[in-house]
Structures are given as C-alpha cells and as structure tokens.
C-alpha positions in Angstrom: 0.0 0.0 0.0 3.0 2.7 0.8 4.4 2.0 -2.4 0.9 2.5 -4.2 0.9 5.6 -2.4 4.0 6.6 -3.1 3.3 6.2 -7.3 0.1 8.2 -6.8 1.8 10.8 -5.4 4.0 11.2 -7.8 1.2 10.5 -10.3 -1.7 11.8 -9.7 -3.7 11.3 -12.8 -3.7 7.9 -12.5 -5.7 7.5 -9.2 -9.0 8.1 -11.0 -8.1 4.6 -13.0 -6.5 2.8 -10.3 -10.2 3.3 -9.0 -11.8 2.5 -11.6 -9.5 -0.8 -12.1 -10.3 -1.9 -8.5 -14.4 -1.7 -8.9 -13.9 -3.5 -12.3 -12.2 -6.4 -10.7 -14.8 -6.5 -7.5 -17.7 -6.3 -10.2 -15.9 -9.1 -12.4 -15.9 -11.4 -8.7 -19.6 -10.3 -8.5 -20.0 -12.4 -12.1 -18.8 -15.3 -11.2 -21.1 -18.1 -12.7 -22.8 -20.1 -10.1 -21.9 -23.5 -11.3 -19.0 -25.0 -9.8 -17.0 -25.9 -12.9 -17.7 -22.2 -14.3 -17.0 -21.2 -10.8 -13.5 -22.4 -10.6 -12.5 -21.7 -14.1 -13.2 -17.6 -13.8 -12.0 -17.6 -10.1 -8.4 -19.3 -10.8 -8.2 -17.2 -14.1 -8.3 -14.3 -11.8 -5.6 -16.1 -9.9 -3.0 -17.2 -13.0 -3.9 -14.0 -14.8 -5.2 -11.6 -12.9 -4.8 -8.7 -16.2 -6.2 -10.7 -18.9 -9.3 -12.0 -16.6 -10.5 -8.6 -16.4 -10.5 -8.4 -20.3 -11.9 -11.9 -21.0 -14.9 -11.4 -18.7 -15.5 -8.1 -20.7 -16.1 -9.9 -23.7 -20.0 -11.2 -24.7 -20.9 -14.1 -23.0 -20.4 -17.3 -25.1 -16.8 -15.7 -26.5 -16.1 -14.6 -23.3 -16.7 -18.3 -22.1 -14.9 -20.0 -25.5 -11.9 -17.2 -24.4 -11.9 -18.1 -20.8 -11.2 -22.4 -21.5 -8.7 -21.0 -24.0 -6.5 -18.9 -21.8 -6.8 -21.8 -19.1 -6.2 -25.2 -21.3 -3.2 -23.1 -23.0 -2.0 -22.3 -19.6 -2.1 -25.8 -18.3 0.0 -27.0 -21.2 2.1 -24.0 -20.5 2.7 -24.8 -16.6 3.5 -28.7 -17.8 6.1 -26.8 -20.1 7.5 -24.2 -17.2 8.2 -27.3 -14.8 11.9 -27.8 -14.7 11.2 -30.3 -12.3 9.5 -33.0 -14.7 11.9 -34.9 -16.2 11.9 -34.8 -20.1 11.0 -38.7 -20.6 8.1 -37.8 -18.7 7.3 -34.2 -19.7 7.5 -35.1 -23.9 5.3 -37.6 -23.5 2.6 -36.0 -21.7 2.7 -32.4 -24.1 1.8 -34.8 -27.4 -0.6 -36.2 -25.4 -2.1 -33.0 -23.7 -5.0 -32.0 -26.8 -6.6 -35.7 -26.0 -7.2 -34.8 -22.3 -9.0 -31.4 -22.8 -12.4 -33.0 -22.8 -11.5 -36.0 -20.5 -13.1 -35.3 -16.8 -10.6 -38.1 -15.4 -7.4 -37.3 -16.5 -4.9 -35.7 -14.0 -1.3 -34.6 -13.8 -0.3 -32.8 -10.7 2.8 -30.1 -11.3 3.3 -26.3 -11.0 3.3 -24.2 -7.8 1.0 -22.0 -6.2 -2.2 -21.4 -8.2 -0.9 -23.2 -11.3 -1.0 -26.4 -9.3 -4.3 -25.8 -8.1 -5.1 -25.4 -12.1 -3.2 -28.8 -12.6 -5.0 -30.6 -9.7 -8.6 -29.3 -10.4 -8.4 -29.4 -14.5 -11.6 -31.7 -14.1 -13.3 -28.1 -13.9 -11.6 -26.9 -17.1 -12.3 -30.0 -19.1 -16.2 -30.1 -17.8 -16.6 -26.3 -19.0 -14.7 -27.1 -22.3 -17.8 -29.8 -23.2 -20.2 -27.2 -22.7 -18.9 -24.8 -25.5 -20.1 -25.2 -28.9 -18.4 -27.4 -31.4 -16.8 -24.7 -33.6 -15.0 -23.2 -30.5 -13.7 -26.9 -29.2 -12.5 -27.5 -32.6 -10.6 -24.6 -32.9 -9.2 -25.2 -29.0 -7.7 -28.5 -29.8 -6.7 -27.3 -32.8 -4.7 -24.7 -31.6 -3.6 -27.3 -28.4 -2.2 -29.9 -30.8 -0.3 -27.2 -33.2 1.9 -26.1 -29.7 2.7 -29.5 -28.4 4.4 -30.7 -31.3 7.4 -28.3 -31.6 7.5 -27.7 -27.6 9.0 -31.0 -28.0 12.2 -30.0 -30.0 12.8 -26.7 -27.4 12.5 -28.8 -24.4 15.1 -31.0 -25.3 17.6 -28.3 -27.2 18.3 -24.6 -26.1 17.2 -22.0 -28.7 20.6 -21.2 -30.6 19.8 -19.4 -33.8 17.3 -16.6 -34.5 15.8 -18.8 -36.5 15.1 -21.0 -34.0 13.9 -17.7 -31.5 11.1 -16.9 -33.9 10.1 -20.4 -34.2 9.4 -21.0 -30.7 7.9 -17.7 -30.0 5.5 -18.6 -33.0 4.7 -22.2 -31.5 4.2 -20.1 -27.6 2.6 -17.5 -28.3 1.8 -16.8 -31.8 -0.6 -19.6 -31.9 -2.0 -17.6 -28.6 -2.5 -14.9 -30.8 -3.8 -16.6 -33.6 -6.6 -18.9 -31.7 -8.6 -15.7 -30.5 -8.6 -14.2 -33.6 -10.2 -17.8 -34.5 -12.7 -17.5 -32.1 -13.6 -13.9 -33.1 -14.6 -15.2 -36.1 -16.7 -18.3 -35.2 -18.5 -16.0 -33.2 -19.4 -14.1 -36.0 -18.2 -10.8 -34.8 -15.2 -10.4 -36.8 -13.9 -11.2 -40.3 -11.2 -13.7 -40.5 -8.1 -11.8 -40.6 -4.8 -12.8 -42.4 -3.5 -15.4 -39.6 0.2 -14.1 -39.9 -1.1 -10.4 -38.1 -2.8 -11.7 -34.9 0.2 -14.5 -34.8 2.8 -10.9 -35.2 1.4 -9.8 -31.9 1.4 -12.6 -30.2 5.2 -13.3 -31.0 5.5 -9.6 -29.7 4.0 -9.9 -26.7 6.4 -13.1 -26.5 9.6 -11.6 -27.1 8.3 -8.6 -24.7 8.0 -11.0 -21.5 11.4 -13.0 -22.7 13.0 -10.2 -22.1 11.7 -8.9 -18.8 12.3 -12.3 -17.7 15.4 -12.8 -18.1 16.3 -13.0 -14.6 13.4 -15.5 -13.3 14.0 -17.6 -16.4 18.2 -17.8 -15.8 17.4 -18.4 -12.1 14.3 -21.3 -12.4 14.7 -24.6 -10.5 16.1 -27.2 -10.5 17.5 -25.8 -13.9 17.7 -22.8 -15.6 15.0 -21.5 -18.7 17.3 -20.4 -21.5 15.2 -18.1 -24.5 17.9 -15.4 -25.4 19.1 -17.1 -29.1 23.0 -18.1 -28.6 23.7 -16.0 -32.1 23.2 -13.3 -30.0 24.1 -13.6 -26.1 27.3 -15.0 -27.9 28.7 -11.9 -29.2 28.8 -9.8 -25.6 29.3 -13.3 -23.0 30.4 -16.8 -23.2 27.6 -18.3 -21.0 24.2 -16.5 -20.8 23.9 -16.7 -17.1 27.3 -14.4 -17.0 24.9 -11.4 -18.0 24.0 -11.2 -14.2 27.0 -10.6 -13.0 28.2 -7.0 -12.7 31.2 -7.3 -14.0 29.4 -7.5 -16.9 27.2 -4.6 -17.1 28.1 -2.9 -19.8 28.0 -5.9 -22.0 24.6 -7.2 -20.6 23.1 -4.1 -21.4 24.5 -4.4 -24.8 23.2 -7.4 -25.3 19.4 -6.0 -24.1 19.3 -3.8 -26.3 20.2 -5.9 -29.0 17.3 -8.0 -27.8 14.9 -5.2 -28.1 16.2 -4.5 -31.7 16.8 -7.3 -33.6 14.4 -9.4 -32.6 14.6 -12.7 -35.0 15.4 -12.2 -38.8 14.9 -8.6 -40.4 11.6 -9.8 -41.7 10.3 -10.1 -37.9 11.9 -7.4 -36.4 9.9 -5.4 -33.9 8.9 -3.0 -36.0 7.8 -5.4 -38.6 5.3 -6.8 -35.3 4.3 -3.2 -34.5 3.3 -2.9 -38.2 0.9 -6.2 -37.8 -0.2 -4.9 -34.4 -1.8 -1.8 -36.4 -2.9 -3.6 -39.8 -4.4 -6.1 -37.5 -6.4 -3.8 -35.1 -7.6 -1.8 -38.2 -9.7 -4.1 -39.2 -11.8 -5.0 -35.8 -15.5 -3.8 -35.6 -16.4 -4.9 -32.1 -15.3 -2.0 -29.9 -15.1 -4.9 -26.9 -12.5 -7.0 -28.8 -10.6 -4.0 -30.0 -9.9 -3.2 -26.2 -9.3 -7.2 -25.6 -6.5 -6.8 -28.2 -5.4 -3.7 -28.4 -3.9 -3.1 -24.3 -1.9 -6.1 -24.4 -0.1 -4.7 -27.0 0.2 -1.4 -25.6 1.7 -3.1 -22.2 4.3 -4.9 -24.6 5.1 -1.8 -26.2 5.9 -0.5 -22.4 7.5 -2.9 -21.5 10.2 -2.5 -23.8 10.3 0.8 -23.3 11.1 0.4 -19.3 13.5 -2.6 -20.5 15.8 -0.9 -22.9 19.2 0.0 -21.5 17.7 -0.8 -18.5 20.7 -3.0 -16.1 17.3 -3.7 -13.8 16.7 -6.3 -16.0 19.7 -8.2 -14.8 19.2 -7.3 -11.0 15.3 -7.9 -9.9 11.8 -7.3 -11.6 11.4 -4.2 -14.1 7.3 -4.0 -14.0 4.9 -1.2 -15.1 3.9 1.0 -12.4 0.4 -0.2 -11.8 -1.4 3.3 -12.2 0.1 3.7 -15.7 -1.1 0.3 -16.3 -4.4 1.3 -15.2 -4.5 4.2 -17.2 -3.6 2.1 -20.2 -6.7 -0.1 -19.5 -9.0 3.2 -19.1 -7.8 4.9 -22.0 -7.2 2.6 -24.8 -10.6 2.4 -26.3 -10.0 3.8 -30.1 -7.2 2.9 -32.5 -6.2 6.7 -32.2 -5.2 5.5 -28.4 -3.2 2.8 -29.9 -1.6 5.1 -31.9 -1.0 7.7 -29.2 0.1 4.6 -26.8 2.6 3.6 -29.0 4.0 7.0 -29.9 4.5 7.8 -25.9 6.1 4.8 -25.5 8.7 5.0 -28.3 9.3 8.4 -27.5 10.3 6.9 -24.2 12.4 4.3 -25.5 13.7 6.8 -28.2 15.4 8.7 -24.8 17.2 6.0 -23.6 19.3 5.4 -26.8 22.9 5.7 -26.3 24.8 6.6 -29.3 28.0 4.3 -28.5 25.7 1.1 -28.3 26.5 -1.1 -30.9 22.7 -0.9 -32.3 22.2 2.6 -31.5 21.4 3.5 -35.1 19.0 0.6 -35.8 17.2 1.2 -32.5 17.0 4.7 -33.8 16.2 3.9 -37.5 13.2 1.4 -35.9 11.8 4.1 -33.4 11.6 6.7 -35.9 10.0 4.4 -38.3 7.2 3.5 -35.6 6.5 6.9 -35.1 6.3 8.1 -38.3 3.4 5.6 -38.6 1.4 6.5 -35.3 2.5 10.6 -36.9 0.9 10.2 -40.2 -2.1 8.9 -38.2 -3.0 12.5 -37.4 -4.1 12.1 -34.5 -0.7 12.2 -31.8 -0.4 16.0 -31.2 -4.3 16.0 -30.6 -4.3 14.2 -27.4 -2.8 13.7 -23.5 0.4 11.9 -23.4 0.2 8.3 -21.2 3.8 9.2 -19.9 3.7 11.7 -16.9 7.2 13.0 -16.2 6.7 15.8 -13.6 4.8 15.2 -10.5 4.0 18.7 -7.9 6.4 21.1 -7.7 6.5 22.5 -4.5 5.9 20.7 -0.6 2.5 22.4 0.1 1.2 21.1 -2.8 2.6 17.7 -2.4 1.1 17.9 1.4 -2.3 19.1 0.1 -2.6 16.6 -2.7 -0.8 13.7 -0.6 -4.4 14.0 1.7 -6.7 14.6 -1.0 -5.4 11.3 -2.1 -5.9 9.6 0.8 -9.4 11.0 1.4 -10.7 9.8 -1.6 -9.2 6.3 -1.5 -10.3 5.8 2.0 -13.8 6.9 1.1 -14.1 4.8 -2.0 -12.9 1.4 -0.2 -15.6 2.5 2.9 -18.2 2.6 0.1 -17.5 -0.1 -1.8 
C-alpha cells in the first residue's frame, strides 16, 4: 500500500483509474457463474492471470466463455512446459498427449506451484466447462492445443541457438496464442477472418516482450535454468548467458538487451515489422469490446520495452509497469487513435534511452523513428494527452495538500464499496 501511495503521489492522474480498475475487478468477482465448474475456471483465471481476466470477462458471453477455457487449457499446457522439475522422458510424452485430455473429466497430472497447481490438480473443472462450449469453438481449442505441443518438444530437449530458431518457438508459444482468439472472433461471428500471420505478429511480440523482462526469473528457475535469449546473440557480448548477471558484466549485458529489443529474429520479424501487424491487425476489428481485448496487451508490450531498454534492472530484480500507468492504459485505450498515441508515448520513451556508442544505436534509432512516423501520419498524436507523466508537484505544500486529498478519496471509496 505505501508504495501504491508513493506512485500516486508522484502520479496523480492515475488514481481516478486505479479506482476505476479496483471496482472492475470486485464487479468481475460479483459475475462469477454459479456452477462450480464455471465457478473455478473464472476464479483461478483471476488467480493465474489476474490482467487478462479482467479483459476476458468483458467480452459477450459465449466468447467470453470460448476465451476463458482457451487462456486456461493453453496455460495448463504452459505450466506442464515451465516445470523444470518434470523430467523430459516424462514431460514429452505427456505435451503430445495433452489436446486428447482437454475434454477427458478423469485425466490428471499434478505439477506447477501456487495457483498453477491448483489449475493442474482441479483441470476436471476446465475440461467439464470445455464440453459445454459449442463445437466450432472446441475444434478450434484443440486445434490450436495440438499445433503447440508438437514443436514444444524440440525446445524442451535443445536450447534456442539461432534466430531462426527464436522466432520459431515464440511462434509455437505464443503466436498460436494470438492466432486462436482471432479464430474464435470469427466463429462468433463478430469479426472477419483476418490474415492469420497479423494476430500470430502480436502474439510473438507480446512473447519476445515478456522473454525479455524475464530474463532473470528464467536464468534463475529450478532445478534448472530456462534459457530463450538465441545463442547467435548472447554470444557476441558473454560466453555463457547466465554471465549477463553478474556485474562485471554490465556494460556488456546491457549491450546485449538492447540488441534483444532490436533485432528481434530475422529482419523480416523485427519489432517494428510486429508493430506494423499490431496496427494492420487492429484496423480491421468492428467490435469496440474485442478491440480493447487486443489492443492493451499490446500497448503493455510496447511499455515494456520501453522500461527494459538500457535498463541494467533487468539483470538485477523485476522491471514492472507501475500499476497506475497500467491502469491508465486499461481506461484509455478504447480507439485505435489511443493505440496510436500509446505507442508514440512509449517510443518516444524508449527513443530517450538510446545511447549513441551502443552497438545498435542506429537501428534502435532507425526502428523508433519508423514506428513513429506511422502513429504521426495517423493525425491524431499532437491531438491528445500523453500516457507518460514526467513531472509530479512542484512544491511541498502542494505535495502535502494533494498527498491528503489522495488519501481521502481512497479511504472513502474502499468505505463505500
């Protein structure tokens, strides 16, 4: 709570979403469904996911349930995956196998921690709910289910040592994530089928995104270490990945960070190339609900980068969004000019960090300028608020006066609620 406290302070305008954020999450408890299969699957999506709950249960009801089994059967294969723990005889095995146990009641593999394992344990729930959708949607589930096991198999067994071999298995973890929504969009009938290479762009974004904010939870999983960062280029800066840690290698772990952000695969799937998708993509939705659904994940990915270039915090603990801006993401990204705008703050952002003796300065640059030319030509950027606040009061009176304001308003909204 002081920390919260503290980042209001400093950022005012972003208590009015923080607000707003909270009652959307009591309200999206209050829907719960009473069955007890439905029951379990919304309240342990809260509890895996607690971001892209409140976005799924925005959606209309029968998508919002097809989305819902999604995330959770995806995430089940995906804590299977993240278990260091299972040994590989036993964990191959058991990924081919996974798409034939989404609809079995009986079937049970107990692994993960925390909430994950109360996923694995109670995936009776999951499988129940997933009978209940329509056909189309199950179809398109397994589909999608059967389409990640196979090449989790090859990654599980080798490290990822080419670019080639990056984009690959961000496709097969998350651009398949991006792809089977867009799926379901369509056999609702809410959306055209879109070209499947644009909502499979921003999925590999959103990949490569948490890759590298990770880096330091990945290096440091038990009993063995997660290794995404392509050897072609951790190789050039260290001789072992886990020696970008260590401060004695600073200046070269930056380095190689930032050549994460830039060249991110080959030159056809760079991140500007997935920005490009990201906007084709969102161009073309109708339903003002999915639009927000799509549209402020990518917006947090765009962030993200931003807070991780040349940032050495990568390397020593978590680098996270502040949770009012994220708010304030959520609350204002309604409209693709607000995707626009989002992503023109946030490369500005990035844009500022550039330091002209890294190796990739000028590609960074040349990338950053491109994206905002594109969100420029828009003509919408100079018309609107910017997301980033830099300045918070100037003076101590002020700061007193708005430090209780604060507090009298967040006391009086938890009292009557």
């Amino acid at each position: 709570m002081g920390t919260l406290l503290v980042e209001v302070f400093r950022h005012p305008d972003e208590l009015y979403p923080l607000l707003k954020l909270k009652r959307a999450a009591k309200n999206a408890v209050k829907q719960t469904p009473p069955q007890p299969h439905w029951g379990f699957c919304y309240t342990i999506l809260h509890k895996v996911s607690r971001s892209f709950a409140l976005l799924i249960q925005q959606l209309d009801t029968d998508l919002r349930d097809a989305v819902c089994i999604f995330y959770l059967v995806l995430r089940a294969l995906d804590t299977i995956e993240d278990d260091t723990s299972i040994p590989t005889e036993v964990k191959v095995p058991t990924l081919l196998a996974f798409h034939g146990h989404v609809h079995d009641r009986d079937w049970h593999f107990s692994c993960g921690t925390e909430d994950h394992k109360v996923l694995m344990d109670q995936l009776h729930h999951v499988s129940t709910a997933f009978s209940e959708l329509g056909n189309g949607y199950q179809k398109i589930i397994k589909d999608i289910t059967r389409k990640m096991e196979s090449v989790w198999k090859n990654f599980i067994i080798l490290q990822v040592e080419t670019t080639d071999e990056y984009d690959e298995y961000c496709h097969y973890e998350a651009g398949l994530v991006g792809l089977g929504p867009s799926k379901l969009f369509h056999a609702s009938g809410k959306e055209d089928m879109a070209p499947e290479h644009l909502p499979s762009s921003m999925g590999v974004f959103l990949q490569k995104a948490h890759i590298i904010r990770d880096f330091l939870e990945d290096i440091n999983e038990t009993p063995k270490p997660r290794m995404f960062w392509p050897y072609k280029i951790w190789n050039k800066y260290v001789n072992k990945l886990e020696d970008l840690q260590y401060e004695e290698n600073s200046v070269k772990a930056v380095e190689c960070l930032n050549d994460m952000v830039t060249n991110q695969g080959r030159p056809v799937t760079n991140a500007l190339t997935h920005v490009e998708d990201c906007f084709k993509y969102m161009t073309g939705l109708r339903d003002p609900v999915i639009f927000r659904f799509c549209a402020i994940p990518q917006v947090m990915d765009i962030g993200t980068l931003a807070l991780c270039y040349n940032n050495i915090e990568v390397f020593r603990g978590a680098v996270k969004m502040r949770r009012g801006l994220s708010a304030k993401i959520i609350d204002r990204t309604n409209i693709m000019s607000d995707l626009h705008g989002a992503f023109y703050d946030f490369s500005c952002m990035l844009k500022s960090k550039i330091n002209k003796n890294d190796p990739n300065a000028t590609k960074t640059l040349n990338q950053i300028n491109a994206i905002q030319k594109v969100c420029m030509d828009s003509g919408v950027v100079n018309r609107r608020k910017s997301y980033i606040i830099q300045n918070g009061p100037k003076n101590s009176s002020t700061m007193i006066v708005l430090l209780f304001v604060i507090l009298a308003i967040i006391f009086s909204y938890l009292y009557a609620n």
